[in-house]
N, C-alpha and C positions, 0 to 999 in steps of 0.2 A: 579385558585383563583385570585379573583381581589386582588391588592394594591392599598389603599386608600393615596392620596396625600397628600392631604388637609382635614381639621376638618369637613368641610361638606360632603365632600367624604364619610371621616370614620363615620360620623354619621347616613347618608343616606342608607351605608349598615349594619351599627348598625341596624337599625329600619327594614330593609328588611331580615334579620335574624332574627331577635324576631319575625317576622309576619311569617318567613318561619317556625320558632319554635313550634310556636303556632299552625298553620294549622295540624289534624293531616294526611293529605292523603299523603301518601307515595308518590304519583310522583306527586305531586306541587313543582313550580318552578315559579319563579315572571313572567316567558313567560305565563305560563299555569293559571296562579290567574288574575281574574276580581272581576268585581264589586259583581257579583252573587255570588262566593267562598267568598269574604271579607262576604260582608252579613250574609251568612250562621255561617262565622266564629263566626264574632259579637253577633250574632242572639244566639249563643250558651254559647257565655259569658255571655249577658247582666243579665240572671238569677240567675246567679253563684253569684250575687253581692247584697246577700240578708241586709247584713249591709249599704248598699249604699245609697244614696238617689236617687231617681227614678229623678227626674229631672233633678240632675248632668249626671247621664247616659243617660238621651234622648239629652241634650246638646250637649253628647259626640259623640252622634250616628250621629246627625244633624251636627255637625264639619265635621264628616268624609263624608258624603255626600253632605256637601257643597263645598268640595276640589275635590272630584273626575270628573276627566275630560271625562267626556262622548266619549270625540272624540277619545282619547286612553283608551280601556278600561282595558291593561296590565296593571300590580301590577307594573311594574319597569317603564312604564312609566308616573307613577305621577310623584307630586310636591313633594319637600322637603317637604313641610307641608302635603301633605295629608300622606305620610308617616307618618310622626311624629307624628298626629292625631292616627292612626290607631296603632303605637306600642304603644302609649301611654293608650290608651283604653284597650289595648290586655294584659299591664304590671301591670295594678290598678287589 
């Protein structure tokens, strides 16, 4: 298990655990999740959020595929922020 050092550490695998939480396939692992798994994920929430406003959540969708880095499409290897995007969607 990692030790987080520092506050962005501990937040960064704060948010990689909520996302790990949230997926539910048994053998994902931030190696194993891409852009196509977050998708899927997302894709499965976004309904769930029938009090929501539909805007706030296309926002929130457009956030997280504005951060994601094509070049690495691993879950561990985003940004600070596309993670934070992404648990934060996965937490509402």
């Amino acid at each position: 298990m990692a030790t987080a050092k520092t506050r962005a550490q501990l937040r960064r695998l704060n948010d990689l655990s909520s996302i790990l939480r949230a997926n539910t396939s048994p053998a994902s692992s931030p190696r194993t999740l891409g852009l196509q798994e977050i998708a899927a994920l997302c894709a499965k929430r976004a309904p769930a959020r029938v009090g929501r406003d539909f805007h706030a959540v296309r926002d929130e969708l457009l956030a997280i595929a504005c951060e994601w880095d094509l070049a690495c499409d691993r879950l561990e290897d985003q940004s600070d922020v596309c993670l934070d995007a992404i648990a934060t969607f996965l937490r509402r």
